[in-house]
C-alpha positions in Angstrom: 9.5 10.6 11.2 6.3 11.0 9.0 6.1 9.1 5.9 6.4 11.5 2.7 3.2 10.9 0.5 2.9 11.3 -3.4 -0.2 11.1 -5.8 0.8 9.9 -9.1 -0.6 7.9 -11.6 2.6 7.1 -12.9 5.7 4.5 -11.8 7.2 5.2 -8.6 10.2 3.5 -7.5 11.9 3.0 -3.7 8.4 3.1 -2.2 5.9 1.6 -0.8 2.3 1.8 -2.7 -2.1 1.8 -2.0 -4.0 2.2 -5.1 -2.1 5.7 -6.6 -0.6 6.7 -3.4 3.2 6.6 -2.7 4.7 6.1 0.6 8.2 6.7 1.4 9.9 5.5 3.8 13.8 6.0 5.5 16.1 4.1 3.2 16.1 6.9 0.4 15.1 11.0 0.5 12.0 12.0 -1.1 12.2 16.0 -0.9 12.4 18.6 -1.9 8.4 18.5 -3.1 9.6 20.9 -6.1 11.6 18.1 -7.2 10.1 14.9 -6.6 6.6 15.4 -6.1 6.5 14.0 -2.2 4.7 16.1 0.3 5.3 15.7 4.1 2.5 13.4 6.0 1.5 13.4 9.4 2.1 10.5 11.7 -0.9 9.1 12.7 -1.9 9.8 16.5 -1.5 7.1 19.1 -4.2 4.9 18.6 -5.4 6.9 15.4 -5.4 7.5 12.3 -4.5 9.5 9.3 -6.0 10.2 6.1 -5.1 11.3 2.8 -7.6 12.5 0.0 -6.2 13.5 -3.4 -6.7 16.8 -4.7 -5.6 18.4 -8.0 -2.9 20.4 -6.9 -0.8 21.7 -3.9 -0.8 17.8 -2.6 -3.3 15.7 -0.5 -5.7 16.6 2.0 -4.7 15.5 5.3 -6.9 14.8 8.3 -6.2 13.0 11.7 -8.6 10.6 13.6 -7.6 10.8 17.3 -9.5 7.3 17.5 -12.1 4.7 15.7 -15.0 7.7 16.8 -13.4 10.1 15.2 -12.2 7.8 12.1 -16.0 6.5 12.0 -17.3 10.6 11.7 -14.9 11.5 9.7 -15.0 8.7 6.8 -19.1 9.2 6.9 -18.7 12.8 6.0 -16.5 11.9 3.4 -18.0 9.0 1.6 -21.3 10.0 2.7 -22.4 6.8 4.2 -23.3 5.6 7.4 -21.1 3.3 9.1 -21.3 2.4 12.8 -17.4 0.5 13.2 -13.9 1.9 12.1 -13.7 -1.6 10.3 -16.2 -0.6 7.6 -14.4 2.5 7.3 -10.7 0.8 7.0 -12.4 -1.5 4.4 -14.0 1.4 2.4 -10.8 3.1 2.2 -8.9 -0.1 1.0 -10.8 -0.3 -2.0 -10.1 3.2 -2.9 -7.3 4.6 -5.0 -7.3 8.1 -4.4 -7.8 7.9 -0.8 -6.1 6.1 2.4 -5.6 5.9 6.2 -2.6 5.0 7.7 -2.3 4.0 11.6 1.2 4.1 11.8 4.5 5.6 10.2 5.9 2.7 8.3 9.3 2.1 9.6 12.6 2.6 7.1 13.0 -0.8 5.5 15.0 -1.4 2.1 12.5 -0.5 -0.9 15.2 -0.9 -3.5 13.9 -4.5 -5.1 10.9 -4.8 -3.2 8.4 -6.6 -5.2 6.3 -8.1 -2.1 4.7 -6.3 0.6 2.1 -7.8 3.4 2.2 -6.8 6.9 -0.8 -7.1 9.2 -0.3 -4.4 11.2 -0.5 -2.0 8.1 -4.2 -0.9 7.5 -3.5 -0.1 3.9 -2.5 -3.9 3.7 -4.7 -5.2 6.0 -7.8 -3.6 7.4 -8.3 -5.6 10.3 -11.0 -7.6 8.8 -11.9 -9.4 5.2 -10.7 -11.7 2.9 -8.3 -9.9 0.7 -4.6 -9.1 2.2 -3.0 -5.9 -0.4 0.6 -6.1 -1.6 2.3 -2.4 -0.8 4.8 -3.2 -3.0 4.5 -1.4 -6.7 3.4 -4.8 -8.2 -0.3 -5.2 -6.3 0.2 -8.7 -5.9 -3.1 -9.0 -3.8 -3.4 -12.3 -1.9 -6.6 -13.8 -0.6 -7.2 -15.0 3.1 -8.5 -19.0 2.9 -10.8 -21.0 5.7 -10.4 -17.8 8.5 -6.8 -16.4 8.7 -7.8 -14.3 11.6 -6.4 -10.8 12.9 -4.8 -10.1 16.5 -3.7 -6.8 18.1 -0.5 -8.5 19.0 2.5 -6.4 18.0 0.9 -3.6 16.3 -1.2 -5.9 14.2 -0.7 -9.8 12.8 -3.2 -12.7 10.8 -3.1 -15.6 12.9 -2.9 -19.1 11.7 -4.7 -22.2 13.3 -2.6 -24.6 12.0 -5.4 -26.1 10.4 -6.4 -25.2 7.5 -5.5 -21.4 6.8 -3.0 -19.9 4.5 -2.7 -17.1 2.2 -3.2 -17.8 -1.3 -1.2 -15.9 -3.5 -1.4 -18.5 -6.8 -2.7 -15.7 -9.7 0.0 -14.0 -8.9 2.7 -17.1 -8.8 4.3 -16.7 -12.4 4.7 -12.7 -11.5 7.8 -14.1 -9.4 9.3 -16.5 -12.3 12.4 -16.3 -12.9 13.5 -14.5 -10.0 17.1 -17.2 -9.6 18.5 -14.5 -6.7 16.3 -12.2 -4.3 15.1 -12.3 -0.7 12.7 -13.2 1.8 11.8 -11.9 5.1 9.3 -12.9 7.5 8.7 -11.7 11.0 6.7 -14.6 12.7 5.4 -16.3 16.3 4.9 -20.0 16.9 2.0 -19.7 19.8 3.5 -23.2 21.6 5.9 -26.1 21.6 3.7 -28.1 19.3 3.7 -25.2 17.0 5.5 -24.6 13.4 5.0 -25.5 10.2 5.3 -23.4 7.2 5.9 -20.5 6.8 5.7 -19.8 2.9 6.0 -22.4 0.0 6.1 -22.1 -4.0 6.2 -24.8 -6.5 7.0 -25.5 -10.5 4.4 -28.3 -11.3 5.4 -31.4 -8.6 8.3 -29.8 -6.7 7.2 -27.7 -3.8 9.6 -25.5 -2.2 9.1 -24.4 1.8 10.6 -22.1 4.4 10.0 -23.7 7.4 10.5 -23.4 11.5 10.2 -27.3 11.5 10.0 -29.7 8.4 7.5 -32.5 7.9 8.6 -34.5 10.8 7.8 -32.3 14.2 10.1 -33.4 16.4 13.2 -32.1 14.4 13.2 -28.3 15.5 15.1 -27.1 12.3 14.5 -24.2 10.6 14.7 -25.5 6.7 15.0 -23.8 3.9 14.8 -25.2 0.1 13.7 -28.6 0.8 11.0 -30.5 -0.8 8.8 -31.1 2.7 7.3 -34.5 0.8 7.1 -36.7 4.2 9.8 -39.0 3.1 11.9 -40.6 5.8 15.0 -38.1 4.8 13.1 -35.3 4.2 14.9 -33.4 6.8 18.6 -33.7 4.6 17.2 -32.0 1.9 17.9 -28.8 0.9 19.8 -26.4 3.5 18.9 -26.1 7.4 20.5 -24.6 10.9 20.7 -27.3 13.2 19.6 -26.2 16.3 18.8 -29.3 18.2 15.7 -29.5 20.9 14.3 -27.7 23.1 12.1 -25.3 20.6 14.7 -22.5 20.0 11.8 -21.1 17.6 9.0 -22.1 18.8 9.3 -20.2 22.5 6.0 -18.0 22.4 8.5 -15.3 21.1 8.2 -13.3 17.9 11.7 -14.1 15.5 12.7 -13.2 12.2 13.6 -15.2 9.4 15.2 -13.8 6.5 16.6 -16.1 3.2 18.9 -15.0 0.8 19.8 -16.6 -2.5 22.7 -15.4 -4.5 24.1 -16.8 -7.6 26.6 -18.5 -5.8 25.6 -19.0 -2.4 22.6 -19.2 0.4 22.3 -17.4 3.6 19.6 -17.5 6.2 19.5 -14.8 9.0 17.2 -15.6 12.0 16.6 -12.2 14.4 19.5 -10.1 12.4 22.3 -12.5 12.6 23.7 -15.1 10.0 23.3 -18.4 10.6 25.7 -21.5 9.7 23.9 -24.1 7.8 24.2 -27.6 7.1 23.6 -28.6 3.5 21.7 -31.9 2.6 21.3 -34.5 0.1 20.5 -32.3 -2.7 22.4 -29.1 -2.5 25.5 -27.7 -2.5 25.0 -24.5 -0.9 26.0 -22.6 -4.6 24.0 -21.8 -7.7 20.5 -22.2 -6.1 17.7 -20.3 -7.7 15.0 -18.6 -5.4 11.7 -18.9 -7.6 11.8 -21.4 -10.4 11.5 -20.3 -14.3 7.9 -21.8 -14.3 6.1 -20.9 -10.4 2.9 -22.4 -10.8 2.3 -22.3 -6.8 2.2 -19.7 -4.1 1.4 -19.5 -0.6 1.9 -18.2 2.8 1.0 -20.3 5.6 1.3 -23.9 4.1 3.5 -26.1 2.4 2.3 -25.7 -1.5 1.9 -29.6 -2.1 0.7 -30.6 -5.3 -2.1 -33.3 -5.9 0.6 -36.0 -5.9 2.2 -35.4 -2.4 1.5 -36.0 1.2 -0.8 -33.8 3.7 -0.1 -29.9 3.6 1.2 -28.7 6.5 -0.3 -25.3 7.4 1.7 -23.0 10.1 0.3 -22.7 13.6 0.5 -19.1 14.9 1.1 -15.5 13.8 3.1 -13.8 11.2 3.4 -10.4 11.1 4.8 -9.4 8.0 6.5 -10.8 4.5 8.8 -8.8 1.9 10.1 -10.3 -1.2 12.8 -8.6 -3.1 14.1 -9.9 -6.9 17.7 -9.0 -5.7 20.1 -10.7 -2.5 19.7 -8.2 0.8 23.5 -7.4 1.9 24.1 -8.3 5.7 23.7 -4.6 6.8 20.3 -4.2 5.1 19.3 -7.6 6.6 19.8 -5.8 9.9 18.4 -2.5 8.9 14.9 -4.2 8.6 15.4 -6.0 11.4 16.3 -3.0 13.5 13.5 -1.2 11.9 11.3 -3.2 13.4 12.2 -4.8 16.1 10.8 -3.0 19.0 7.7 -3.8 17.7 7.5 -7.0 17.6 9.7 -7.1 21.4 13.1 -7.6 20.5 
């Protein structure tokens, strides 16, 4: 099913956003037009594209790009330029607000709470190439790609992450997520081999640096952790809240997973691949009252564990994440699994 697509300069709610576009997507109706100011799209052609062009009224021009040729043509005779790859073209349109290609329908996830939005795969997010990775949330929380986050085909579209040195910097955008005590997080990710892991995502108030990670500080403990303070220390692993799932690299199988934390007012839940785990609480937590985001964030990033200037070696993720949502509310189990479900079958599952 084709996205619905509104123009508006206004506040949109329950949907996804590029520059003063609207996309809708399956959790909630958007018609009729007469009522809510959605027009149907097209869905992009295999391997193409579709673009949108505001117009004053009777909604947006819509043309299809069978391919990077055709998207290369077409985007010259628009903007008038003279570019030779459909890169240059994706990038022209990203920096646009009253224009945009898609190269896919954008699957029915929950929009209700979404205030994050990245997804590789997703040229109005990611363009295939640059430095700057665009939040389709409402909130344009824009993050910038550090020391060569790299882009892969693999699944529809991903960044890759050596291990090494990348990560996502999301930091002038960290106290946008204050105060957040409950929401959600959901991350669609690939550890590349056995060695592989790291973090995923970390945020920090001044010294205390919060992770979600496949494996904590020390490697050899496959554990995917949650809430733990990833500082190196010799019970660094009994922090915070984990599933204990033993050897053997249950996560780390050249497989894409899912991981998806919740954080109520009274309790945490971590889903991995649509299904709830049982977790093991630590030295430090009781499993109830945990916040999500601190009253203060000072420190965001995807990719690496956000240690201060005080605290051990960063430990940056090594291999491929395809997406991230944040929501400022707790997913319910079923809407857990209707993200899952809605996109599963691209990344193999």
């Amino acid at each position: 099913m084709s996205n619905p697509i509104k123009y508006s300069t206004g506040s949109e709610s329950l949907a996804l956003k590029k520059g003063n576009f609207y996309i809708g997507t399956g959790d909630v109706g958007k018609g009729p037009t007469s009522t809510t100011g959605y027009y149907n799209g097209i869905t992009p052609p295999s391997g193409g594209y579709t673009i949108y062009l505001n117009k004053a009224t009777g909604g947006p021009s819509i043309y299809t790009c069978a391919n990077d040729t055709e998207l290369i043509s077409l985007t010259n005779s628009i903007a008038g330029t003279s570019y030779t790859t459909a890169n240059e073209c994706l990038t022209y349109f990203a920096g646009q607000s009253d224009k945009m290609v898609l190269n896919r329908d954008y699957e029915g996830i929950v929009t209700d709470g979404l205030v994050y939005l990245m997804d590789g795969g997703f040229t109005t997010s990611y363009p295939k190439n640059g430095t700057t990775i665009y939040d389709n949330s409402i909130y344009t929380n824009n993050g910038t790609l550090v020391n060569g986050v790299g882009f892969s085909s693999d699944s529809g579209g991903c960044l890759t992450f050596d291990g090494t040195n990348d990560l996502i910097n999301l930091e002038s955008h960290a106290s946008n997520f204050s105060n957040y005590l409950v929401g959600s997080i959901f991350v669609w990710f690939k550890v590349e081999s056995t060695e592989g892991g790291g973090t995923l995502l970390s945020f920090s108030e001044g010294s205390d640096p919060k992770v979600i990670s496949i494996n904590n500080s020390r490697r050899y403990i496959n554990k995917p952790v949650i809430i733990d303070d990833d500082d190196g220390g010799s019970s660094d692993w009994n922090l915070g809240a984990y599933e204990s799932v033993g050897g053997g690299g249950k996560y780390r199988d050249g497989n894409w997973h899912n991981v998806c934390l919740v954080v109520g007012s009274n309790f945490n839940k971590l889903y991995m691949d649509g299904s709830e785990l049982t977790l093991t609480y630590g030295r430090g937590s009781s499993g109830t009252g945990n916040w999500l985001f601190p009253n203060n964030l000072q420190g965001f990033n995807i990719g690496v564990s956000d240690h201060p200037p005080n605290r051990n070696t960063q430990r940056y993720f090594n291999g491929k994440i395809g997406n991230v949502y944040i929501y400022n509310r707790p997913l319910t189990s079923s809407e857990v699994l209707q993200n899952f479900n809605a996109q599963k079958g691209r990344f193999g599952l």
